[in-house]
ZAMARGU-4260 file (C-alpha; in steps of 0.2 Angstrom, whole numbers, plus 5000, padded with zeros to 4 digits):
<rodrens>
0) 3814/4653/4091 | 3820/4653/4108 | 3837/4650/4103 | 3835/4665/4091 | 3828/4676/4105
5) 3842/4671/4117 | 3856/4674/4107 | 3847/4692/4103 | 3847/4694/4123 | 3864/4687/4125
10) 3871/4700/4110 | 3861/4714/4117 | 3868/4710/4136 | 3886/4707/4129 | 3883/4726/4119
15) 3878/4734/4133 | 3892/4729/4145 | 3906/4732/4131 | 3898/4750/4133 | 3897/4751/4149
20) 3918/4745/4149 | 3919/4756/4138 | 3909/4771/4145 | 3920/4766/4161 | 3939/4768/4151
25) 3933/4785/4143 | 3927/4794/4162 | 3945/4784/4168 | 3955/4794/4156 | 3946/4811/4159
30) 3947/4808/4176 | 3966/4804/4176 | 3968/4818/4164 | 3958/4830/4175 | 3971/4823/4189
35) 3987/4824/4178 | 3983/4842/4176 | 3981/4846/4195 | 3997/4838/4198 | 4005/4849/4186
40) 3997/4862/4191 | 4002/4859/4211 | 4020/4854/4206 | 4021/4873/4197 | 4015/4883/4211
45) 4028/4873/4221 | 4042/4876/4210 | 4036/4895/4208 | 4037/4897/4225 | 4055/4890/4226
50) 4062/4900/4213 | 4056/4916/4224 | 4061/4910/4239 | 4079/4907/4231 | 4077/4925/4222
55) 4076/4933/4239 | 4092/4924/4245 | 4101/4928/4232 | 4098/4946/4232 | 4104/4944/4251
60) 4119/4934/4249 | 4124/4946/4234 | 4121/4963/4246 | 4131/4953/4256 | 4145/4950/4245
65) 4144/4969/4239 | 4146/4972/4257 | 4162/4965/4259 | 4170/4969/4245 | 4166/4987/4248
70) 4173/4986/4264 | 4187/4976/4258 | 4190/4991/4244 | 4191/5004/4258 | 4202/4995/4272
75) 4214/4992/4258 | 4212/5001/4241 | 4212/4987/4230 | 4205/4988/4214 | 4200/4971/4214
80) 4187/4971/4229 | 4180/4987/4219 | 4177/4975/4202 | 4170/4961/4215 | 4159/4976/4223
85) 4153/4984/4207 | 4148/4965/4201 | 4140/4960/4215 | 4131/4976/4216 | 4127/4974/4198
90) 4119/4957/4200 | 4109/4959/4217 | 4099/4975/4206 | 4097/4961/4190 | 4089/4948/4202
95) 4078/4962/4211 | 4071/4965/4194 | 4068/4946/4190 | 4059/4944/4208 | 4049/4958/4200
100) 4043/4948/4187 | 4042/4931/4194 | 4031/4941/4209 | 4019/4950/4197 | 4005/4938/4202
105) 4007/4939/4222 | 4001/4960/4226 | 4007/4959/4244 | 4023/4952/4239 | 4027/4964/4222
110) 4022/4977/4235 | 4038/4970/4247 | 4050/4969/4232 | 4047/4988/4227 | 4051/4993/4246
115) 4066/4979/4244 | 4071/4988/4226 | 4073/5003/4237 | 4081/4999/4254 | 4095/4991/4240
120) 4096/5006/4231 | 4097/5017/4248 | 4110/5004/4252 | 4119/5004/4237 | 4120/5022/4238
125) 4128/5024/4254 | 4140/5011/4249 | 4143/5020/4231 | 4145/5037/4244 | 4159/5028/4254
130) 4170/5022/4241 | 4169/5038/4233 | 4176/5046/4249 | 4188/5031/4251 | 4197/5036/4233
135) 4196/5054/4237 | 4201/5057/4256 | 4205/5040/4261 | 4202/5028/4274 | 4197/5039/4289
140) 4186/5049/4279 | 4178/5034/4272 | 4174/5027/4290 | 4169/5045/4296 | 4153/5043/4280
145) 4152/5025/4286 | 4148/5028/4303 | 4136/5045/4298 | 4125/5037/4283 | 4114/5023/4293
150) 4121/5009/4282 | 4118/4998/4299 | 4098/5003/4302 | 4095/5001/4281 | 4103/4982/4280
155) 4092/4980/4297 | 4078/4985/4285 | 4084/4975/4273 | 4085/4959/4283 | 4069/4962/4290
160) 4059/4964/4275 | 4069/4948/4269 | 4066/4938/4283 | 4043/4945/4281 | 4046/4940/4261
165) 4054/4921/4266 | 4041/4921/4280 | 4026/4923/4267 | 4036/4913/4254 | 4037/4898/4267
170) 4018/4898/4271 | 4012/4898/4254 | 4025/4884/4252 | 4018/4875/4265 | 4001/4877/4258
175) 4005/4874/4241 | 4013/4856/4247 | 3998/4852/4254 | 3989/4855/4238 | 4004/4845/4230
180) 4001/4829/4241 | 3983/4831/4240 | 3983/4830/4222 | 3995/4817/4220 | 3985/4806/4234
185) 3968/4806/4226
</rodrens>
């Protein structure tokens, strides 16, 4: 009878610390799941941020590249800087509308790339307003618009409101890789 009421205690002891193994593996994988998904989560908003950042200095390098051609188109009349200009010009507006997009979920930045949208537009414009002098009066004429439509106080604009997008950009970087580490340190 003993023996009987041991192995009943053994069983029931052996029973209840399989289940509490097991109880143990099922909150391990909930919890490593709960984790896994943060550090998707983190890595996501860290790449998001990247992919503005590198938006924002595209657009620049591309106003930049339309800059030069433009001027390269006026000094010299070449129709190849104007195809370099018109494709660069083409491409800084395409990735002004992507930044749109990838900064729908940020206000205060969506608000900066509307005012972006039309400091490049105004710019654009002027330079659109220069080569159209350029072809028709020539060069002198062309610097005579150059020098009266405020192309250097909008790209100072342009560089400014750059440099407060990257500025915001970089601090939610910052933040977002220290929520990164966090969630991979747990």
């Amino acid at each position: 009878m003993k023996a009987l009421r041991r192995e009943k205690i053994f069983t029931s002891s052996l029973l209840l610390g399989i289940s509490a193994v097991i109880a143990l593996m099922i909150a391990n994988i909930f919890v490593t799941q709960s984790t896994s998904e943060d550090q998707r989560s983190a890595t996501a908003r860290v790449v998001h941020t990247l992919d503005v950042i590198a938006h924002v200095d595209e657009i620049y390098a591309l106003l930049s590249e339309a800059e030069s051609a433009h001027r390269g188109f006026i000094l010299s009349s070449d129709a190849d800087y104007l195809s370099k200009y018109s494709h660069a010009a083409a491409a800084a507006e395409q990735r002004i509308d992507e930044l749109k997009v990838v900064s729908r979920g940020d206000p205060p930045q969506l608000a900066r790339v509307g005012r972006l949208a039309a400091l490049v537009g105004e710019r654009l414009k002027q330079m659109d307003r220069a080569v159209q002098v350029s072809r028709e009066a020539g060069l002198m004429a062309a610097r005579r618009v150059l020098l009266a439509n405020r192309s250097k106080e909008t790209m100072a604009s342009i560089q400014g409101l750059i440099a407060a997008m990257k500025a915001s950009e970089d601090d939610l970087l910052a933040q977002r890789l220290r929520s990164a580490d966090s969630s991979y340190g747990r």
